[in-house]
N, C-alpha and C positions, 0 to 999 in steps of 0.2 A: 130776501132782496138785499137785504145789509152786506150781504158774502159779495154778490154781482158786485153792490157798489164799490165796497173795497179794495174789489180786484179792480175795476174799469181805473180807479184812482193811482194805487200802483204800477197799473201797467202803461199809464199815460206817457211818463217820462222816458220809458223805456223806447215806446212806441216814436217819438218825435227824437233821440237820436238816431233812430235806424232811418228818417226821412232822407237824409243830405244823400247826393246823388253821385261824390267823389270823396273819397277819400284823401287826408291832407299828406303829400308828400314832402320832403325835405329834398331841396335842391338836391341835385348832381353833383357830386365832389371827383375830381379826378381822382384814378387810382393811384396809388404811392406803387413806387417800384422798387422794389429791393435792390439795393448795392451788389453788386457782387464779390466773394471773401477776398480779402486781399490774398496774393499769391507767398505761399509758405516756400524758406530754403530750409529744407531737409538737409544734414550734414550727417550722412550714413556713418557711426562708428564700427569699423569693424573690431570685434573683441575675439580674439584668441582663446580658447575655453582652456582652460587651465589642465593640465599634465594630472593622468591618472595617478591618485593616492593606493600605494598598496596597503594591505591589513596590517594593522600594528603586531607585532608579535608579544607570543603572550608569554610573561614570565615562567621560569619553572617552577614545579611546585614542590622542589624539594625541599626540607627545612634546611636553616643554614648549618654548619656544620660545630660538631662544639669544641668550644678554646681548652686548646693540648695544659694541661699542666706544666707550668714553668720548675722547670728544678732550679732549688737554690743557687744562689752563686755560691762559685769554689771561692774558699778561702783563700786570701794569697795574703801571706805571709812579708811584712819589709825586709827588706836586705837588710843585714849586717851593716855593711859599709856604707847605707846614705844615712846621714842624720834624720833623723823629721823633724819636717820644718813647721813650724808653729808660727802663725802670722797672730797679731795684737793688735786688735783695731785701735785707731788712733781718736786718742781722748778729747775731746772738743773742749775749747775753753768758756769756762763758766762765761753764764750774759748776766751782762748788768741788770739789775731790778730792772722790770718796766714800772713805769708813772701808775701809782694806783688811779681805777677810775673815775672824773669828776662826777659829781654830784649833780644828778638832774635840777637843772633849776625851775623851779614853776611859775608860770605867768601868774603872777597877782593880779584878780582882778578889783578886788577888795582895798581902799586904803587903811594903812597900816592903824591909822587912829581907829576904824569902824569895826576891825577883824575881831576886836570881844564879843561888837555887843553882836555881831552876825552867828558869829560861834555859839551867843548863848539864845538867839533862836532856833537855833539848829538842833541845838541839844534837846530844848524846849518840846520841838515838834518831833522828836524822835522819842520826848518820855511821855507825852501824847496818845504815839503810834502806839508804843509797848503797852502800855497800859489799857486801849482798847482792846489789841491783839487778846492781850491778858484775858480780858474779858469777855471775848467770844469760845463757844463751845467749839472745839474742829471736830468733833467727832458728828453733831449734830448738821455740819455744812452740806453742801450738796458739792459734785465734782468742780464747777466753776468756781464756785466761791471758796473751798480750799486752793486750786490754781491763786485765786488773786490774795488768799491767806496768807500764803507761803511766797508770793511774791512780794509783800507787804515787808516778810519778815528778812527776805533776802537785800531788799531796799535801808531795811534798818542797819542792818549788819555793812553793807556798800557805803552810805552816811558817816556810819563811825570812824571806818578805816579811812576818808577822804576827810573828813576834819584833822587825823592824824598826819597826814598829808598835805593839809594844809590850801584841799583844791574846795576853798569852802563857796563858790557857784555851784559845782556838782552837787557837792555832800547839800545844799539845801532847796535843789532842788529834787533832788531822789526820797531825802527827809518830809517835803512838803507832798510828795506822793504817796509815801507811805502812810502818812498822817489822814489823808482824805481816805484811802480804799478801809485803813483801822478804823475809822469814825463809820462808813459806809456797811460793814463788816459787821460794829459793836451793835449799830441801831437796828439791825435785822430781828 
């Protein structure tokens, strides 16, 4: 009897919307009526078809022919009676020295009183660099850390020659990079 009930329970709701005795419709809407396409001008081109191409002709296929042997030229002999004439090209006269080249001048950026004691950090952190370099094995580096070995070393070498130069911004900052990657390099 529990099944019966269950159903009777179920089918109740079902049962009481199938009651209503009309169905709910939605107003009447007028039909929409198409436009009709706007009217197209066609401007027919007439095109000319283009004039038959004949077959290209085809080259010959014979090899080209080969180059006659030139005979020597005949000797000809000068006359007797014309002198030969011998032309001398004409001597240009010597140029003045040019101006030997001025002397690159360098922006200082260093005052003239400070340029020692910067020179003698310079030097400082380049006998720094050498002496870690010194101290690191290159045989035992892996492939990065000889790149930045030997970049270290080329930095050293770039330092000295720009102190001799006198561009001592560069030389200590190049000096000041070579000194951290030799310290970074030694403590491995």
């Amino acid at each position: 009897m529990s099944k019966t009930l269950w159903m009777l329970v179920l089918m109740t709701p079902l049962a009481a919307s199938c009651t209503h005795a009309q169905a709910k419709t939605s107003p009447e809407m007028p039909a929409l009526e198409m436009p009709s396409p706007p009217p197209r001008d066609v401007e027919s081109i007439e095109v000319e078809p283009p004039p038959p191409v004949g077959l290209a002709t085809e080259p010959a296929h014979n090899p080209p022919p080969r180059p006659r042997p030139t005979p020597p030229p005949a000797r000809v002999e000068p006359k007797a009676t014309e002198p030969a004439k011998i032309e001398i090209p004409a001597v240009e006269a010597p140029k003045p020295p040019e101006e030997p080249p001025k002397p690159q001048t360098t922006l200082q950026m260093t005052p003239a009183t400070a340029e020692g004691d910067v020179e003698r950090t310079i030097r400082s952190a380049l006998q720094r660099a050498s002496a870690d370099l010194n101290r690191v094995d290159y045989r035992a580096l892996n492939a990065d850390a000889r790149n930045q070995y030997d970049q270290a070393k080329r930095w050293v070498q770039q330092a000295d020659e720009n102190i001799k130069t006198k561009n001592l911004v560069f030389a200590k900052s190049i000096a000041e990079k070579a000194a951290t990657i030799a310290a970074q390099l030694a403590g491995r």
